[in-house]
N, C-alpha and C positions, 0 to 999 in steps of 0.2 A: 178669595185665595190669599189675597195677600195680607188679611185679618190671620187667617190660618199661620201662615209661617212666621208672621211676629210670634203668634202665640207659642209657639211651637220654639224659636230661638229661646224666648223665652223661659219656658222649661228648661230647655237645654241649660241654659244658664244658670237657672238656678239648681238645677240637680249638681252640676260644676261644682256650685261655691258649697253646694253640703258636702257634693266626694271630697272636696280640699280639706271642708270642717271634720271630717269623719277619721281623713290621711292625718291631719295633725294632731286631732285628740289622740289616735291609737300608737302614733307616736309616741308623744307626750306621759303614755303610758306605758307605754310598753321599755322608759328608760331603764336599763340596770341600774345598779346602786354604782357601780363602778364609771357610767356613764354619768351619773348624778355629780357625784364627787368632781369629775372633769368641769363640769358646767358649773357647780356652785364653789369652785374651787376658780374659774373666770373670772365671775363675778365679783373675788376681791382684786383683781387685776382693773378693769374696767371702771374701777370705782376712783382708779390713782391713775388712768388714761384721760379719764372725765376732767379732773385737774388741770393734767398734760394742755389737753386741748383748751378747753378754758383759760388758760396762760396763752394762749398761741394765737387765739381770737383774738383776745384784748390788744397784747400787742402788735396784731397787725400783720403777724408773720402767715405767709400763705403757705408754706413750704407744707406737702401731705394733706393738703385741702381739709387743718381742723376741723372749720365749721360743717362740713357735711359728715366727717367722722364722730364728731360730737354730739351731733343729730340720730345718728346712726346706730350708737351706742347708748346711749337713750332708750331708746325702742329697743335694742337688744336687751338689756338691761331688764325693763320691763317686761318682754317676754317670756325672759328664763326663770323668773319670782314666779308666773303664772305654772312656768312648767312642772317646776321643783316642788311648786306646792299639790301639783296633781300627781304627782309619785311619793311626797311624804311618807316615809313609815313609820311614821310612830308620831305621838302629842309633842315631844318635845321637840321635832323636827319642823312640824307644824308650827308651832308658837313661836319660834328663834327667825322662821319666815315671815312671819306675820310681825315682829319686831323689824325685821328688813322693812317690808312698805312702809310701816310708821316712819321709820328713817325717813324712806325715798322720797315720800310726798312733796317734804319743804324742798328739797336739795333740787328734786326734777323741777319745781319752777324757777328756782335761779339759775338752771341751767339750760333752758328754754329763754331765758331774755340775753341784752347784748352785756356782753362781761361788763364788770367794773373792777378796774384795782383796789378799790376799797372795799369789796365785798370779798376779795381770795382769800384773803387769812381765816374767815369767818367759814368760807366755804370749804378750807383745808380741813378745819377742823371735824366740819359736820360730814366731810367725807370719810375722815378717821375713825369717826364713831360709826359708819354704814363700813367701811372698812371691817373691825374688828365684829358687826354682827355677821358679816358673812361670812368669816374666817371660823365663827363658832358657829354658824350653819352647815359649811365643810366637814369641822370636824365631829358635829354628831351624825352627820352622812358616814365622813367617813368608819366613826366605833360601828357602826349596825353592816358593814362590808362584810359580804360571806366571802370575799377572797384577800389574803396575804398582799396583793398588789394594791389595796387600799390607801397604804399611808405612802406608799411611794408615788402616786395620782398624786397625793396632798401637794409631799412635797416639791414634786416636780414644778404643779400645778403654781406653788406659790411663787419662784421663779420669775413667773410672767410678772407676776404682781410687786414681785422687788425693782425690775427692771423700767417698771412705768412709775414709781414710786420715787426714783434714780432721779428719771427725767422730770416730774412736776417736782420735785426738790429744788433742782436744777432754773428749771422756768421761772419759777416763782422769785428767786433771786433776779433771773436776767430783766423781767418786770417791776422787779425794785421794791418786793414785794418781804417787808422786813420779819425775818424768826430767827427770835434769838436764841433757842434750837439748834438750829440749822444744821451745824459742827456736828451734833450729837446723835442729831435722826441720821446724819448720812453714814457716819462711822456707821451707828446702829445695822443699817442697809446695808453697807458694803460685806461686815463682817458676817451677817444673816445670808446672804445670797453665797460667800467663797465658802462658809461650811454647808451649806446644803449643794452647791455644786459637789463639792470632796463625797459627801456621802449618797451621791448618787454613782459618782464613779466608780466608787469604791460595792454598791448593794449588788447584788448575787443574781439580781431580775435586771441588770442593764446589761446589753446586748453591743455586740461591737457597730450594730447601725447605730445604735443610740450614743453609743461612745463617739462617733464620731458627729453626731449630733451635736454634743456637749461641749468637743474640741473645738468646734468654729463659734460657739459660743464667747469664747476667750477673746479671741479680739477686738468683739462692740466692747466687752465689759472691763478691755484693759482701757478704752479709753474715761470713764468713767474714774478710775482707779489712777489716771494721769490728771484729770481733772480736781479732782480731791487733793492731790500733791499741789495744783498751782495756787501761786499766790497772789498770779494777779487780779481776778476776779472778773474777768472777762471770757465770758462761751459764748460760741454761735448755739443762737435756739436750733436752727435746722440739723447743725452735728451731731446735738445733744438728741434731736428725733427722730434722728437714722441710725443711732445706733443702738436706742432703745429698742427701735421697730425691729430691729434684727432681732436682737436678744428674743423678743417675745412672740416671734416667727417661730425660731429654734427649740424655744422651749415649749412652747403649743405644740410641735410636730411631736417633741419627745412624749410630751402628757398622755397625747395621743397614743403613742405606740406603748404605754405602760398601761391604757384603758384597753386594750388591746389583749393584752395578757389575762392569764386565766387562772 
């Protein structure tokens, strides 16, 4: 009898982990194109959070438990390349994913060991270049969209990705971590994030929830916009990672409510 009900949990178990394989593949399929856009419009956000955290390990700051966020997003990461590439529509959406893992390979094992300051400059970079293949994964998602709410997904979408982009800027200075850039990427960011806010206020598809979405947006991102005015050169990492996290709370809900749309 009690050979019986092993056997028998048994099966149970594994019929489980196939209903799970079966629930996630037909997920995975069953994503719209507008849903796609959200997710691979993520992934250039996570790419400038990975950074984030990776500045936050190194030095030491515990504030938002980088290291298991870092972890976390990782695995998320790699997840959503698996998904993206099982709803692909077309060879060149394919190929520009398949450029993504090339990226990812080197980048996921330095970012699976214990940070080094002498590896972040090296590491900015090569998230830069996995940066802009996702950004041009996004947007051949986005041209193949059978709905109008496409390019406002984008743009919403990239939002997130300015805001954590902010913050490893930011980091990477308070770790001593020298670009002589710097001046130039953040202007860059600052003035990319205040006209894509305007013309999200301003598009015809935002809704007064979203508007008010947008308005508490203002606050994380005036301190950034304070930050850029000082001259003394001194942030708290931790200020600098709660007010990112808002931002990109805010704008995740927004992205959301414009995937939403029909």
């Amino acid at each position: 009898m009690r050979r019986s009900a092993i056997a028998s949990k048994r099966m149970v178990s594994a019929l489980l982990t196939l209903a799970v394989f079966f629930v996630v593949s037909s997920q995975a399929s069953a994503l719209s194109t507008q849903e796609a856009i959200n997710k691979s419009g993520k992934q250039r956000m996570l790419t400038q959070r990975m950074l984030k955290d990776y500045a936050l390990v190194g030095m030491g700051v515990n504030f938002g438990d980088p290291k298991t966020d870092l972890k976390n997003i990782v695995a998320q990461f790699d997840t959503t390349v698996g998904e993206l590439k099982a709803t692909a529509t077309s060879e060149k959406v394919t190929a520009s994913l398949n450029s993504i893992s090339q990226l990812w390979g080197p980048i996921k094992q330095v970012l699976t060991v214990e940070p080094q300051q002498k590896s972040a400059a090296g590491l900015q970079r090569a998230l830069d270049d996995l940066l802009q293949a996702c950004h041009q994964a996004t947007v051949l998602i986005t041209e193949s969209a059978d709905s109008k709410a496409g390019e406002i997904i984008n743009i919403s979408g990239r939002q997130r990705m300015l805001s954590q982009r902010l913050a490893g800027l930011y980091m990477l200075r308070v770790w001593g971590v020298k670009d002589s850039e710097f001046e130039q990427k953040l202007a860059q960011v600052m003035d990319e994030f205040r006209t894509a806010h305007q013309a999200l206020l301003n598009a015809p598809a935002t809704t007064l929830k979203i508007k008010k979405l947008l308005g508490e947006v203002n606050g994380p991102f005036s301190m950034f916009e304070l930050m850029a005015q000082s001259k003394s050169g001194k942030f708290i990492p931790a200020l600098i990672s709660k007010s990112s996290d808002k931002i990109v709370i805010k704008m995740d809900e927004v992205t959301g409510l414009y995937t939403g749309l029909k």
